[in-house]
N, CA, C and O of each residue as an XYZ file, in Angstrom:
600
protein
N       0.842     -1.174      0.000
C       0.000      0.000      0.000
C       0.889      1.240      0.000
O       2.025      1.305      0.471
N       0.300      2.078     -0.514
C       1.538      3.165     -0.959
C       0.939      4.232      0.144
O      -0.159      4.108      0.686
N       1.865      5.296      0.368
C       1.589      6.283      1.382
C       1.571      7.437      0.848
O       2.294      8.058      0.069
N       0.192      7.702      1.646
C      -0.556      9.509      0.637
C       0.530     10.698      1.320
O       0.607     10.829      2.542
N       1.177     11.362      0.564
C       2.007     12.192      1.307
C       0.891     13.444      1.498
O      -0.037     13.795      0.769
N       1.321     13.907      2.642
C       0.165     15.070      3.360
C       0.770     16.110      2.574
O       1.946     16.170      2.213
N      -0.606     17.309      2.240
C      -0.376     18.655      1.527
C       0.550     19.332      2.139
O       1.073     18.701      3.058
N       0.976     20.463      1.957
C       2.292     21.246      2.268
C       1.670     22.966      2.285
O       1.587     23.598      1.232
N       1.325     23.485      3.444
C       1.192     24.636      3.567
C       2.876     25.163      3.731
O       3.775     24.738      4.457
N       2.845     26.313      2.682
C       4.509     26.729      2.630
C       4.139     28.280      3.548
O       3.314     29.099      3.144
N       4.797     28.406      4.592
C       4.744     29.760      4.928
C       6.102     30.290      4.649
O       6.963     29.424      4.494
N       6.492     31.564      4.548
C       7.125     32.062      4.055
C       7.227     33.769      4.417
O       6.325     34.552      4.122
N       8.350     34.121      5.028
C       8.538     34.905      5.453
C       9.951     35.776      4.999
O      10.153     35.391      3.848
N      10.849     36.607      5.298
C      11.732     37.266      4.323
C      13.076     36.515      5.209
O      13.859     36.223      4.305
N      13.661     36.101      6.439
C      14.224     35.593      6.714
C      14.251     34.118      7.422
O      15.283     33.627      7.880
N      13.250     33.619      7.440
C      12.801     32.141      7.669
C      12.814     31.786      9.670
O      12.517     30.851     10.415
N      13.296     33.045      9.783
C      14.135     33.285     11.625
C      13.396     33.231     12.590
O      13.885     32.889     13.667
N      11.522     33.662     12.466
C      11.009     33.855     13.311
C       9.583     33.723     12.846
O       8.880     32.802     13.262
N       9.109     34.683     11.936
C       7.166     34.290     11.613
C       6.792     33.183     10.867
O       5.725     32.592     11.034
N       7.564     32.908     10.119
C       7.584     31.796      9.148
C       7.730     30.581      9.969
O       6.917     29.682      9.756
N       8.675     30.397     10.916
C       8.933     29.451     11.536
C       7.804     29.421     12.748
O       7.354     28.328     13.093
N       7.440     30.402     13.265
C       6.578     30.489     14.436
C       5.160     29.903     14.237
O       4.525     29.262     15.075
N       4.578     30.399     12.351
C       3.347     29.823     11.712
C       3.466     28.448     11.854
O       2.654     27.730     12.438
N       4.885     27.953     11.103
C       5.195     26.240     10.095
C       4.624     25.582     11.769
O       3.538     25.016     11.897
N       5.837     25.863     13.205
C       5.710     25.153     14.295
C       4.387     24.552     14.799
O       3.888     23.460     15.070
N       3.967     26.422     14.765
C       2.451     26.241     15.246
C       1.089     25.374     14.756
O       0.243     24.744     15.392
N       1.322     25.698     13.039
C       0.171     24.726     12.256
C       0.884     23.086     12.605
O      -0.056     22.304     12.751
N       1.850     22.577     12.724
C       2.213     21.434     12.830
C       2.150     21.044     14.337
O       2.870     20.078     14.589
N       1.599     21.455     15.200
C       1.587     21.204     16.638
C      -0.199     21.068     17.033
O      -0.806     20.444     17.904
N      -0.637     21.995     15.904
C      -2.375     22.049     15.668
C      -2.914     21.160     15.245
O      -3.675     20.331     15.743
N      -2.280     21.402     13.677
C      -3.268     20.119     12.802
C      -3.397     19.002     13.466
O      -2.550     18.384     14.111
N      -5.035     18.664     13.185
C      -4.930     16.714     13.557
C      -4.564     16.217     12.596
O      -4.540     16.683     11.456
N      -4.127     14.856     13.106
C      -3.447     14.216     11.491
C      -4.089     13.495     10.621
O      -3.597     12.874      9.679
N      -5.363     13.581     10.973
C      -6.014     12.783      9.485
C      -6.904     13.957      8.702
O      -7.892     13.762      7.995
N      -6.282     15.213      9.024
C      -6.507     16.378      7.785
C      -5.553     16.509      6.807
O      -5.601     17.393      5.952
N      -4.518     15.517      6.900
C      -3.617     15.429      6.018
C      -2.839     16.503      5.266
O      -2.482     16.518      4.088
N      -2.681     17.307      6.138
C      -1.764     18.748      5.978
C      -0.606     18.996      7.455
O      -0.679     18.861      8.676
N       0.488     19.452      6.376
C       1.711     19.640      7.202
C       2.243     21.124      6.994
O       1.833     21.815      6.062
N       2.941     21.460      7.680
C       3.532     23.152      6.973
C       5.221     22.745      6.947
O       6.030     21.870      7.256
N       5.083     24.002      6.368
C       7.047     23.857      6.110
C       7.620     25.404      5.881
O       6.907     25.874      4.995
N       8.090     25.883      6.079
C       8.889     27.369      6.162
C       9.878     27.686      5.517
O      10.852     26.968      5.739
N      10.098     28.904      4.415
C      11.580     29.159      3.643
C      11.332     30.840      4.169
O      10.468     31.422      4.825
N      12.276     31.126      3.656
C      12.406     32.601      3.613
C      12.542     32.908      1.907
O      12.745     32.254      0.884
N      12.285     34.380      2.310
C      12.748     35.077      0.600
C      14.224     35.641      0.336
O      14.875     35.758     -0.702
N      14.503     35.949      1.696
C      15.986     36.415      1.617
C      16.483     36.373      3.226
O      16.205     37.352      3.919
N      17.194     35.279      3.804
C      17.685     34.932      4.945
C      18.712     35.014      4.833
O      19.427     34.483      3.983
N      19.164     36.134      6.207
C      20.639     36.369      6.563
C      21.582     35.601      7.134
O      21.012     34.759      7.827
N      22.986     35.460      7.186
C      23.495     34.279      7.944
C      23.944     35.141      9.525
O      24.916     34.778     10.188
N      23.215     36.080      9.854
C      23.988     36.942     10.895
C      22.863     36.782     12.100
O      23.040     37.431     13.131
N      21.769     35.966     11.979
C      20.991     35.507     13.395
C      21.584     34.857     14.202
O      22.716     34.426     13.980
N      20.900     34.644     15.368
C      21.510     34.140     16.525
C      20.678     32.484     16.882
O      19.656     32.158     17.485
N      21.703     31.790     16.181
C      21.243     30.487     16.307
C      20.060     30.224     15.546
O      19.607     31.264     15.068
N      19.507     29.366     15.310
C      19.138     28.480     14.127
C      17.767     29.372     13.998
O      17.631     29.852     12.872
N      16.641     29.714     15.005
C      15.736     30.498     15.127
C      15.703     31.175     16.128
O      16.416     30.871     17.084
N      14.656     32.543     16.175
C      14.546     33.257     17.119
C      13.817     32.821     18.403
O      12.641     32.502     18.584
N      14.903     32.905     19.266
C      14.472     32.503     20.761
C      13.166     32.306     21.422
O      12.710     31.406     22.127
N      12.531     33.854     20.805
C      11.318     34.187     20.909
C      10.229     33.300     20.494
O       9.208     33.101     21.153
N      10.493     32.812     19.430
C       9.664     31.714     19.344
C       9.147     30.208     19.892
O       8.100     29.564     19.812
N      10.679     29.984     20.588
C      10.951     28.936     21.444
C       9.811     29.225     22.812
O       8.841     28.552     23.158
N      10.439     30.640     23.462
C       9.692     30.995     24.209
C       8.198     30.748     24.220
O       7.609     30.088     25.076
N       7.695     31.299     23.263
C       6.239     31.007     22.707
C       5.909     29.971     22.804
O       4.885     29.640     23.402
N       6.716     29.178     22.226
C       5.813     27.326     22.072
C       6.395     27.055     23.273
O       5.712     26.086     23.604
N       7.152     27.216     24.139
C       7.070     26.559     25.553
C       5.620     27.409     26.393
O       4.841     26.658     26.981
N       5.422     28.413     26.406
C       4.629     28.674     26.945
C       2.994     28.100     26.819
O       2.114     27.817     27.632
N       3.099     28.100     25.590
C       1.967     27.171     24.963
C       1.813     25.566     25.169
O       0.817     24.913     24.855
N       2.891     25.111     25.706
C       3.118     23.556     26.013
C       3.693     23.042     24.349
O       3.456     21.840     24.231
N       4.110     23.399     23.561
C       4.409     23.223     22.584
C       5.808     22.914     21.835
O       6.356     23.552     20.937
N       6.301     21.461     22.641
C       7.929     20.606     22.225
C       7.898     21.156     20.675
O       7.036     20.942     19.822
N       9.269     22.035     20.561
C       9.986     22.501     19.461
C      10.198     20.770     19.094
O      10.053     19.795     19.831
N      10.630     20.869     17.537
C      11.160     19.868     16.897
C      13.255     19.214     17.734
O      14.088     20.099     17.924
N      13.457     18.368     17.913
C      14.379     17.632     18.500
C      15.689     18.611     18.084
O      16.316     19.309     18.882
N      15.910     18.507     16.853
C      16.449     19.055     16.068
C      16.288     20.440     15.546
O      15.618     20.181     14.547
N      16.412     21.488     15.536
C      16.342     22.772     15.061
C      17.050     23.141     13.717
O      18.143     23.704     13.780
N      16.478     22.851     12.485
C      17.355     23.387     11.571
C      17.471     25.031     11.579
O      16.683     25.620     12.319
N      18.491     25.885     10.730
C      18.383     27.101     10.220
C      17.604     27.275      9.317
O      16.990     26.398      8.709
N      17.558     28.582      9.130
C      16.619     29.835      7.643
C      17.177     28.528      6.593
O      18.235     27.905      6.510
N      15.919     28.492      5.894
C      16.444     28.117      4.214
C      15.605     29.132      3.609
O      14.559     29.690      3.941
N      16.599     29.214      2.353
C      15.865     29.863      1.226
C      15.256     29.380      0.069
O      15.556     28.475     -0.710
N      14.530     30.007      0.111
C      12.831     29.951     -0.745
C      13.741     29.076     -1.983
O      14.917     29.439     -1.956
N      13.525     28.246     -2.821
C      13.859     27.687     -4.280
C      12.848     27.014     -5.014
O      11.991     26.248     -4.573
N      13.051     27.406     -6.247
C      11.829     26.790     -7.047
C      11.469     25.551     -6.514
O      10.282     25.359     -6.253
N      12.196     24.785     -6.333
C      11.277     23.001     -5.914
C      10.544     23.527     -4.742
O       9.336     23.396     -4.543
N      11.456     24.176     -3.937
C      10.202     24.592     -2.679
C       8.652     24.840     -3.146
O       7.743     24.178     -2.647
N       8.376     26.018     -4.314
C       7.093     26.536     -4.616
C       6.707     24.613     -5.236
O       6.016     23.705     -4.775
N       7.248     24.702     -5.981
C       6.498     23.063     -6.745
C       6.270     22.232     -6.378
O       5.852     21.293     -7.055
N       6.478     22.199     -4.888
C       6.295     21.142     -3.972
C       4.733     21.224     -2.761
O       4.175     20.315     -2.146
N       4.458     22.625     -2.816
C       3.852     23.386     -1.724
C       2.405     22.718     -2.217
O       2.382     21.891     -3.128
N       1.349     23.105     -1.609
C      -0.076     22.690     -2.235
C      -1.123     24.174     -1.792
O      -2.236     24.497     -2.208
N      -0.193     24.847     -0.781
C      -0.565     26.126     -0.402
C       0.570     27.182     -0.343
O       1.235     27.126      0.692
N       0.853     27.931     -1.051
C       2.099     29.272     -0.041
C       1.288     30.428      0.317
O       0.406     30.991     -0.332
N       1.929     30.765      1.905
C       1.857     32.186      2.742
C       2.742     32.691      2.656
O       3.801     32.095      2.852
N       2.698     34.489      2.208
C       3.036     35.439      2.763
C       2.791     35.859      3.649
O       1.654     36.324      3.724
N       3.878     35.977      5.107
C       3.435     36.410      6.302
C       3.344     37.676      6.348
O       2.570     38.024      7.240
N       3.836     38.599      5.726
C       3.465     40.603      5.282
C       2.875     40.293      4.219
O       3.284     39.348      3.544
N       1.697     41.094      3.824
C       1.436     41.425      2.215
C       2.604     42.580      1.831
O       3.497     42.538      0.984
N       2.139     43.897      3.048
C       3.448     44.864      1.904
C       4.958     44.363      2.263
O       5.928     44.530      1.523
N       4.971     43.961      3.057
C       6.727     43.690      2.519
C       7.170     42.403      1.845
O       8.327     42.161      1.503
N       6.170     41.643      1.698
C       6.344     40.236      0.598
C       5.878     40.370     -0.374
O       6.252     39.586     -1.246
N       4.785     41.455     -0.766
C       4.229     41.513     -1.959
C       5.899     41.454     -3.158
O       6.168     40.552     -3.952
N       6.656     42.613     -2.904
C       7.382     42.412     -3.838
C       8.251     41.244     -4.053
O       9.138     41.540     -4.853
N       8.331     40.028     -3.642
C       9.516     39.353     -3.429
C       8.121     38.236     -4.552
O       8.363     37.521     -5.524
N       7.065     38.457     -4.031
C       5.891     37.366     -4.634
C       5.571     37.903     -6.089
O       5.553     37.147     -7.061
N       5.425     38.690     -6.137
C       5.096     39.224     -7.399
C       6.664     39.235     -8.452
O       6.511     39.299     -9.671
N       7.660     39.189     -8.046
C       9.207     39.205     -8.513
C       8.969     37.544     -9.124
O       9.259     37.314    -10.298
N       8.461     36.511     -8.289
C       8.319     35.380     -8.842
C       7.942     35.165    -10.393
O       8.546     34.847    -11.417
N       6.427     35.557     -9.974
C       5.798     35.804    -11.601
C       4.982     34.732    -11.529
O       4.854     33.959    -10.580
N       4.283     34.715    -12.868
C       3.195     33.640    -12.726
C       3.754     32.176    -12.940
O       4.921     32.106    -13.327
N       3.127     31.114    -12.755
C       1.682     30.937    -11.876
C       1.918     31.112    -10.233
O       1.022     30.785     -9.455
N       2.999     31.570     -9.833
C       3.618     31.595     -8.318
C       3.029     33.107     -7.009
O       2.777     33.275     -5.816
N       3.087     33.915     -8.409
C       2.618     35.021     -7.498
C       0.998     34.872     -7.277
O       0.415     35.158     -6.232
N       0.468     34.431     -8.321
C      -1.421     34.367     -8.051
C      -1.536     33.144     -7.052
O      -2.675     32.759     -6.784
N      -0.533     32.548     -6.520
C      -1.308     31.609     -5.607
C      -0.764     31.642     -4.027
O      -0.816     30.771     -3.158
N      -0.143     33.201     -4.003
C       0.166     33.347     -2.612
C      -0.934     33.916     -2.255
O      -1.439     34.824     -2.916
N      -1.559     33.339     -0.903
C      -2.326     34.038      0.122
C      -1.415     35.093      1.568
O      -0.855     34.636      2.565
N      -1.554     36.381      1.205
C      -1.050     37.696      1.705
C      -1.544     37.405      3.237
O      -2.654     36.887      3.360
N      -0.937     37.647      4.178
C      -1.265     37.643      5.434
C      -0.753     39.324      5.870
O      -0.186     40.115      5.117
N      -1.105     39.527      7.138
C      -0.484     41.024      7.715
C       0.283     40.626      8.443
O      -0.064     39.465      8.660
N       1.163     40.844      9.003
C       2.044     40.283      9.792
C       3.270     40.434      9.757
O       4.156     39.611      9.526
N       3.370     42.586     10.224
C       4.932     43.034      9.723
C       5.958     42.455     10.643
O       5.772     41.468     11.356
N       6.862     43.032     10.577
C       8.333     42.030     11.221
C       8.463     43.141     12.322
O       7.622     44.040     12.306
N       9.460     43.154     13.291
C       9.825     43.540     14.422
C       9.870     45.382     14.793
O       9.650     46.120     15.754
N      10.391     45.516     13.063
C      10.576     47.121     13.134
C       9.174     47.482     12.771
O       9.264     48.561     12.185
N       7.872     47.102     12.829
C       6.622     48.047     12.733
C       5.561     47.103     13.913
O       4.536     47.553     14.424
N       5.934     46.211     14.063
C       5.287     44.920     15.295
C       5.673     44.774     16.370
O       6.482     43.957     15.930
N       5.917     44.780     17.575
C       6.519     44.118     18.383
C       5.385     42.849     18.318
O       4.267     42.815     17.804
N       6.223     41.737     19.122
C       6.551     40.254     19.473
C       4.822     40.334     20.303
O       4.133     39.496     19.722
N       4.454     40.648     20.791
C       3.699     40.812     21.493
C       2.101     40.905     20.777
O       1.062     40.314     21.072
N       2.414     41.935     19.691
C       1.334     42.472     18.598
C       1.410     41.171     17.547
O       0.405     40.655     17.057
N       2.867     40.708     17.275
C       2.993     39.559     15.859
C       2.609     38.267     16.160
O       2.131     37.632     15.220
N       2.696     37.717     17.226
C       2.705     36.392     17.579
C       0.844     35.766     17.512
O       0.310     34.829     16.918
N       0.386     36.722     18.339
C      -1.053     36.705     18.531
C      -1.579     36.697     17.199
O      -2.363     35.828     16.819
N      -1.078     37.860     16.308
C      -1.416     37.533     14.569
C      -1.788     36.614     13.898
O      -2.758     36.231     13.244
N      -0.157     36.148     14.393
C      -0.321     34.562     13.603
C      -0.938     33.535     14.458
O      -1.335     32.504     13.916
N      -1.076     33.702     15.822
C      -1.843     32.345     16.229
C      -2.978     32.574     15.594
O      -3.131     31.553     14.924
N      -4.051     33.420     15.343
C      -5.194     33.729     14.474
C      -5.041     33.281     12.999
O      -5.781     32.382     12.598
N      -4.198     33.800     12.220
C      -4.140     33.142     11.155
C      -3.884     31.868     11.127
O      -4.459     31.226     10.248
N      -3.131     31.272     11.892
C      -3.116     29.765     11.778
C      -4.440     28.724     12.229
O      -4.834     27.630     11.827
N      -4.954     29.840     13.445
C      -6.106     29.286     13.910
C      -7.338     29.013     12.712
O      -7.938     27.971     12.447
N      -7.439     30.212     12.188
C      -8.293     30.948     11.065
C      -8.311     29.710      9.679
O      -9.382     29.279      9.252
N      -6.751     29.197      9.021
C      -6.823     28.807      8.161
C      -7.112     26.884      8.226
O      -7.516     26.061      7.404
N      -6.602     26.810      9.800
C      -6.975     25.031     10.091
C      -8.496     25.076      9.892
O      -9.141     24.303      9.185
N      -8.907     25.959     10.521
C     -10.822     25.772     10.317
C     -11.438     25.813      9.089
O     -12.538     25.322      8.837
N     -10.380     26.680      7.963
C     -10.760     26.160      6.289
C     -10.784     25.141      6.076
O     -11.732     24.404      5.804
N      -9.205     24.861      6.218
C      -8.929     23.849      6.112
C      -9.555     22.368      6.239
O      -9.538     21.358      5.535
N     -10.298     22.853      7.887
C     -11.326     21.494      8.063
C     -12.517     21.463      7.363
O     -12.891     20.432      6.804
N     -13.219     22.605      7.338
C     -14.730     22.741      6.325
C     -14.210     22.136      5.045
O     -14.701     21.027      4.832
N     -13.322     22.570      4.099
C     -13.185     21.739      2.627
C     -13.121     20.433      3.328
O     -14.139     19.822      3.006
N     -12.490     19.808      4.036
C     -12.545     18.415      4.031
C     -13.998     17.641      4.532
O     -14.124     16.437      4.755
N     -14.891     18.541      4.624
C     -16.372     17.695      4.815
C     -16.920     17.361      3.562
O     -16.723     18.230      2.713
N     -17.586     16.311      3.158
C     -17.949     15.864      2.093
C     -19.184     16.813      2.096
O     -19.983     16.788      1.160
């Protein structure tokens, strides 16, 4: 019997360091597993000058939430075509500051990002962003579950 590989919500953020990763953690700690969706996180342009693999802050977060980080912590990757061709959904976690990096793609890549709000540190604090995205993640599992009713 062959094994159905689960859809791929791609979130995607400009350095992979903190919202992107904070969404991917969170939808993968949410989803139940016979909705057959997983997330996964790139950036559009990730720096090598962070402090350790992700932002602390996020750690913080999912401990507070009761929420075991992955064993392993990889770093930022960057966004690459197999990434988009692989996805079955991509997020932009800013519309205005990802719009351009999404629209730079071109078609069919830019018409199938869904724009989120969700600026980065210099117009957000941690406090204002986090809560964001627990809503959007909250927001899109409950789509998520309605399409899957027959």
């Amino acid at each position: 019997m062959q094994e159905i590989r689960p859809r791929t919500v791609l979130m995607v953020c400009t350095g992979n360091y903190y919202r992107s990763r904070y969404a991917e953690l969170l939808f993968n700690a949410l989803v139940p597993a016979d909705l057959g969706w997983r997330a996964d996180s790139r950036g559009f342009a990730p720096t090598p000058w962070n402090a350790g693999p992700i932002a602390p802050v996020v750690l913080d977060r999912l401990a507070i939430a009761g929420i075991a980080p992955p064993a392993r912590l990889r770093g930022p990757i960057r966004l690459a075509p197999a990434d988009l061709e692989a996805a079955d959904m991509l997020v932009a976690l800013d519309e205005k500051e990802h719009r351009p990096y999404v629209e730079g793609l071109g078609q069919p890549w830019s018409g199938r990002f869904r724009l989120w709000v969700v600026p980065d540190l210099h117009e957000w604090p941690v406090e204002r962003a986090l809560p964001a995205i627990d809503q959007a993640v909250y927001a899109l599992l409950a789509e998520l579950s309605l399409k899957e009713i027959p």
